[in-house]
Every structure is written in structure tokens, then in C-alpha cells.
C-alpha positions in Angstrom: 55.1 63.0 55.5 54.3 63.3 58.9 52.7 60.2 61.2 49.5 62.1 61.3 49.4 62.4 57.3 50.5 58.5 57.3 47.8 57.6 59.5 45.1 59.7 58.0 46.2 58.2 54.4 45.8 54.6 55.6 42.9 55.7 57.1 41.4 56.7 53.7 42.5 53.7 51.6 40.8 51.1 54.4 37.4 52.7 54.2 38.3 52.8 50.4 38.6 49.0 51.0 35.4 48.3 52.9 33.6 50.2 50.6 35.1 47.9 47.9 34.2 44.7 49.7 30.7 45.7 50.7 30.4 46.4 47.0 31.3 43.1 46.2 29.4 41.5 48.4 26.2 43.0 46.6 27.0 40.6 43.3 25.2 38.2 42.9 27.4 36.1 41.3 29.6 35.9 44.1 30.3 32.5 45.1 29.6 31.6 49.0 33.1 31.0 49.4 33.9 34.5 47.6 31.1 36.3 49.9 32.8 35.0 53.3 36.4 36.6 52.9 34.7 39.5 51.5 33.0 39.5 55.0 36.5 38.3 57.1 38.1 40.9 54.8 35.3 44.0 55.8 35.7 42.7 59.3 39.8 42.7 59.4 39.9 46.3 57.7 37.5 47.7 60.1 38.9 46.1 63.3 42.3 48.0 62.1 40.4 51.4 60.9 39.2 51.5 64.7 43.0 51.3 65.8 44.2 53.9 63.3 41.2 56.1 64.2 42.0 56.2 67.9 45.9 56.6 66.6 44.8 59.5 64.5 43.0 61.1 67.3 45.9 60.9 70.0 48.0 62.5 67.2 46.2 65.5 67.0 45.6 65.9 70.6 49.1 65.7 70.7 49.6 68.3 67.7 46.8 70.5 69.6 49.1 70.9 72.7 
């Protein structure tokens, strides 16, 4: 597996994940507690999808050239 393919597979199973946890937060049964570290969770997997988005993209420029 190359980086690129690593990084494009992570890339997939966090918006998998933030998907998830926006799900969740949509229960209403959700305790308040439950709701904020969906929230912390959403905001840690996107902070790193940004990273591994801007990775990906140097890759292939990289793999362009």
C-alpha cells in the first residue's frame, strides 16, 4: 500500500466517523454528557481530516510531477 492509498483510506474511515458521531448526536436519548464527546470527538476527527486532506493533496502533486 502506498502513503497515498494510506492516507486516502484514513481519510475515508474519519468522515466514516463524523458521520457516525453526527448521527449520534441526533438521539434523543443521548445524555448531555454523551452529546459533548460526540461533539469533542466530531471536532478532533475533523481537525485531523483537514491535516490528512492537505497530506493527501501534496501527495499527488508530488505523484503528478
Amino acid at each position: 500500500m502506498t502513503e497515498l492509498e494510506r492516507v486516502e483510506r484514513e481519510i475515508a474511515i474519519l468522515q466514516e466517523n463524523v458521520r457516525s458521531s453526527t448521527r449520534a448526536l441526533s438521539d434523543t436519548n443521548l445524555s448531555q454528557d454523551a452529546a459533548h464527546r460526540e461533539r469533542a470527538s466530531i471536532e478532533l476527527y475533523r481537525h485531523h481530516l483537514d491535516e490528512l486532506l492537505m497530506k493527501r493533496d501534496g501527495l499527488q502533486f508530488l505523484a503528478d510531477e
